[in-house]
C-alpha positions in Angstrom: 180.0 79.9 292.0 178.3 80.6 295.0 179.9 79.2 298.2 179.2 78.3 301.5 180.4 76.4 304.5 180.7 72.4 305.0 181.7 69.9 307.4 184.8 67.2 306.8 184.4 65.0 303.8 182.0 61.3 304.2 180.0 59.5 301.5 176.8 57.9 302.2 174.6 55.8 299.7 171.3 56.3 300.1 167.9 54.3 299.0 165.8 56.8 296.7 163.2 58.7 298.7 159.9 60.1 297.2 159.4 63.4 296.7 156.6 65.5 294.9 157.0 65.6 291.3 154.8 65.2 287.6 155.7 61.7 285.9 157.0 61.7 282.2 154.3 60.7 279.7 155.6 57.9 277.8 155.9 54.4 278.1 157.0 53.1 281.4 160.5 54.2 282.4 163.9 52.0 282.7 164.4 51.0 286.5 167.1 53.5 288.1 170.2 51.9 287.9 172.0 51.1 291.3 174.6 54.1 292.4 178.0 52.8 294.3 180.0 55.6 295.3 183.6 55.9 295.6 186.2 58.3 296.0 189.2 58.2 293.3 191.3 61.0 294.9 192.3 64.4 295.6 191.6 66.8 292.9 192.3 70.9 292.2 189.9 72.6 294.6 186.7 75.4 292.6 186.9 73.2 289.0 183.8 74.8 287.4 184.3 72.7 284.1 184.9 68.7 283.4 184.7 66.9 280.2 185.6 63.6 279.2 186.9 62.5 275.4 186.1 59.4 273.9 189.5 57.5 275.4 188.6 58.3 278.8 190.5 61.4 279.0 189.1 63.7 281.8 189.7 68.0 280.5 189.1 70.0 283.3 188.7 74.0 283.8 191.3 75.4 286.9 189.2 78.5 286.6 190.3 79.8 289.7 193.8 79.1 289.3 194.5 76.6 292.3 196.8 74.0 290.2 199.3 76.9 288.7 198.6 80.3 288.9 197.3 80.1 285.0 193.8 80.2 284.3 194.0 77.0 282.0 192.9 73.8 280.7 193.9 70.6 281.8 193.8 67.0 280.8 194.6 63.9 283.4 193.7 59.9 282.1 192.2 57.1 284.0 192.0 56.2 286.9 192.2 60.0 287.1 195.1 59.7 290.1 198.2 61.2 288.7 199.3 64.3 288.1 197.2 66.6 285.7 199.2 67.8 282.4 198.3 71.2 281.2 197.2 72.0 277.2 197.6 74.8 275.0 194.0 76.5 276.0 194.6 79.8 278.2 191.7 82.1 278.7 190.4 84.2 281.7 188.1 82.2 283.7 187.6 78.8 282.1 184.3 76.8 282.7 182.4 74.8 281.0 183.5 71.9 278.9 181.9 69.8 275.9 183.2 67.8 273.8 180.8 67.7 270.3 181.5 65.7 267.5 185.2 65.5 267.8 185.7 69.0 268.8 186.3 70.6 272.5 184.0 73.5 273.2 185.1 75.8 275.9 183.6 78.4 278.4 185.8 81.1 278.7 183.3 83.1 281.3 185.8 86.1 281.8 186.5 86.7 278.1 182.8 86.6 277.1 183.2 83.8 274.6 182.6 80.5 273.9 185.6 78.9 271.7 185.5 75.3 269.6 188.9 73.7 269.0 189.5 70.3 266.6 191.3 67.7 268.3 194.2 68.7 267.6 193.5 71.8 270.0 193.3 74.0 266.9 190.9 77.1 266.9 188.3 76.6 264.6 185.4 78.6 265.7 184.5 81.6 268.4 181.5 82.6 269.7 180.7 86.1 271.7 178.1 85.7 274.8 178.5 87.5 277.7 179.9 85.2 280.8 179.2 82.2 279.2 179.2 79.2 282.2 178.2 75.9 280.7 177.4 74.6 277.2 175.3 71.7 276.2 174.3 69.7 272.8 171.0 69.5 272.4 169.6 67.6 268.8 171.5 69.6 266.4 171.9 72.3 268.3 174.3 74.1 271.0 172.5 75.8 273.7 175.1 77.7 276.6 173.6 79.2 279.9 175.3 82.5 281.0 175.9 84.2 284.2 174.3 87.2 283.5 171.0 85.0 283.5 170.1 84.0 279.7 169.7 80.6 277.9 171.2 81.1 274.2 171.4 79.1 270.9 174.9 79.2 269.6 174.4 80.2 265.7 176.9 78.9 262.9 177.6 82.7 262.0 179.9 82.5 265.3 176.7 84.7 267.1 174.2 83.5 269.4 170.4 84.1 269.9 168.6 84.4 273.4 166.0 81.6 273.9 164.6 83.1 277.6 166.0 84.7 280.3 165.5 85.9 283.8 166.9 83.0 285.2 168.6 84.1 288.7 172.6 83.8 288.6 172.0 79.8 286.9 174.9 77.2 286.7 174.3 74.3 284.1 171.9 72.7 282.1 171.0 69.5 281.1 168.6 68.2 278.3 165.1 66.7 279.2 163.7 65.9 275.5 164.0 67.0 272.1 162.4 71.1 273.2 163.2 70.7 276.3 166.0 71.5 279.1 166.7 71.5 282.7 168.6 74.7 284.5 169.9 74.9 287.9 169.5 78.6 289.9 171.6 79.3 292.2 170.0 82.1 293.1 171.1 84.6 295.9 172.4 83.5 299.7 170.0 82.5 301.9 167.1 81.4 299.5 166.2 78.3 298.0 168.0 77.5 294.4 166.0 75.8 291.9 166.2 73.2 289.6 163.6 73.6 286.5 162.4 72.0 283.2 162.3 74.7 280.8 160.4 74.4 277.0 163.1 76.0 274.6 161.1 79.5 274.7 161.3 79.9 278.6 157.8 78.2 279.3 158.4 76.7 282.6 157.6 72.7 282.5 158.2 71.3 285.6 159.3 73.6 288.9 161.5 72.5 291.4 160.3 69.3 292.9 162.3 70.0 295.7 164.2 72.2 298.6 167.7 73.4 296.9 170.5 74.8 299.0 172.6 76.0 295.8 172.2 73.5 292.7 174.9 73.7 290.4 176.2 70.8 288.2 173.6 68.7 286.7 173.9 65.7 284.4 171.9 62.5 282.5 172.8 58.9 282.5 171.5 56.8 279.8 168.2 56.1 281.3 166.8 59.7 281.9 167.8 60.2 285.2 169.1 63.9 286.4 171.8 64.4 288.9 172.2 67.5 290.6 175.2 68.8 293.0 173.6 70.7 295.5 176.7 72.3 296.6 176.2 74.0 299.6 174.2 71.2 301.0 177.1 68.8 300.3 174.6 66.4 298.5 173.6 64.2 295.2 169.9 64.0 294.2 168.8 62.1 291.2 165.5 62.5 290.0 164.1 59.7 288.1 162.0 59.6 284.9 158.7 59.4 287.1 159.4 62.6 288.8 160.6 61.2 292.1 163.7 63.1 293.6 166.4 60.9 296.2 169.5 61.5 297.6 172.5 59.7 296.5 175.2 61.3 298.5 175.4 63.3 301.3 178.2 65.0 303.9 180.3 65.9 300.4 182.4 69.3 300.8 181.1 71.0 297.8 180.2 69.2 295.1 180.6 71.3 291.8 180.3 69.4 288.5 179.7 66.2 286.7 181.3 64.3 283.6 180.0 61.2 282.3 182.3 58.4 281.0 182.3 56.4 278.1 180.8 53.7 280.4 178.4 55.7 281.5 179.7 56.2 284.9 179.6 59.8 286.3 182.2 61.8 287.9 182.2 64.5 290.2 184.3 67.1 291.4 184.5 68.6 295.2 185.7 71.5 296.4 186.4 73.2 299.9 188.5 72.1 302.6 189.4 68.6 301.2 188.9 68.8 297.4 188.1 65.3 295.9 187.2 63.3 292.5 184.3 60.9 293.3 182.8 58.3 290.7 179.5 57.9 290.9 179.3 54.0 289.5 176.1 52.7 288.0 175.0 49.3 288.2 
């Protein structure tokens, strides 16, 4: 949510650069795959939300109202060019998208609730959390990250418990292991975000391994590596399973959020002067 100011549009694959961090116990990690990236087209500018279904489907949130003046959902197919098609799910500030064992799980941040609709966009359950931004699976469970600064477990009595808090105005989160997340901190203007490997009960894991602008989406690929939009730098990262941290893309005008497709690509969503969809292709 936080904003700042960004040059014209370029994309710029980059080799991955050491950087300080621990390496994963384990066996010996997969090899990084390759990243190619490529600009599908011009998108609705401040998306804070991106999901895609098991036909390819990309849902989005317009949670700041810049493709109708409706705070709404929207759905728009591959190759992800045309025009957008709105749905039937309305809600004051949209964010956050899953999609969970057939259902759609939405962030609405403005109404305080987290919603889960079949897919036939049916309401089948509703859960209360204040500002709820992003939602994630994790094992068997659901765990959301709010604004107001909490991790929370999403209970099947429609409440939720807090896990840790007194995280500083986070974004998203991503799983690292089976008791284990990653958060992104935006934090305030003018200091350095974070991006942090948390134990379920807010022990800290791993601190940043690097210098953040203002991290915001963050995502896995199928071998264990984290992207992170660092937004106000107009950059990708990745860190690998070893605990290196490089820079995939650079000179982006705010990248926001990430979706993985059923191929296992990524996509990613711009903002600012010249809002874009990228793809984020892994080889």
């Amino acid at each position: 949510m936080r904003q700042g100011t960004l040059g014209h549009a370029a994309l710029l694959l980059a080799l991955l650069i050491p950087a300080c961090g621990s390496s994963d116990a384990g066996a010996d990690p997969p090899e990084p795959y390759q990243v190619t990236v490529e600009t599908v087209g011009a998108f609705p500018a401040g998306v804070h939300g991106m999901a895609v279904d098991s036909d390819g489907t990309l849902w989005f949130s317009d949670s700041y109202r810049n493709v109708l003046p409706l705070e709404q959902v929207y759905t728009l197919p591959a190759p992800y060019t045309g025009e957008p098609e709105g749905t039937d799910l309305f809600g004051s500030i949209p964010a956050g998208l899953l999609w969970h064992a057939g259902d759609l799980l939405v962030c609405f941040t403005g109404e305080d609730e987290i919603r889960r609709f079949d897919a036939d966009l049916a309401l089948v359950a509703t859960w209360s959390v204040p500002a709820p931004w992003n939602v994630i699976a994790l094992g068997e469970d659901l765990l959301t990250v709010t604004y107001h600064g909490e991790v929370r477990r999403l209970e099947a009595d429609g409440a939720s418990t807090v896990l840790f808090g007194d995280l500083e105005f986070p974004f998203d989160l991503a799983a690292a292991g089976p008791d284990a997340i990653w958060v992104s901190e935006q934090v305030e203007a003018d200091v350095d975000g974070r991006v942090t490997r948390f134990g379920l009960d807010g022990t800290v894991l791993e601190p940043s391994a690097a210098i953040w602008d203002n991290p915001e989406g963050l995502i896995l690929d199928d071998r264990g590596t984290l992207y992170v939009a660092d937004t106000n730098a107009g950059m990708v990262f990745r860190r690998v399973p070893d605990g290196k941290v490089g820079m995939v893309a650079t000179m982006l005008t705010a990248p926001i959020t990430f979706a993985r497709l059923p191929d296992g690509d990524l996509l990613l969503n711009t903002s600012a002067a010249r809002p874009e969809l990228i793809r984020l292709r892994l080889e």
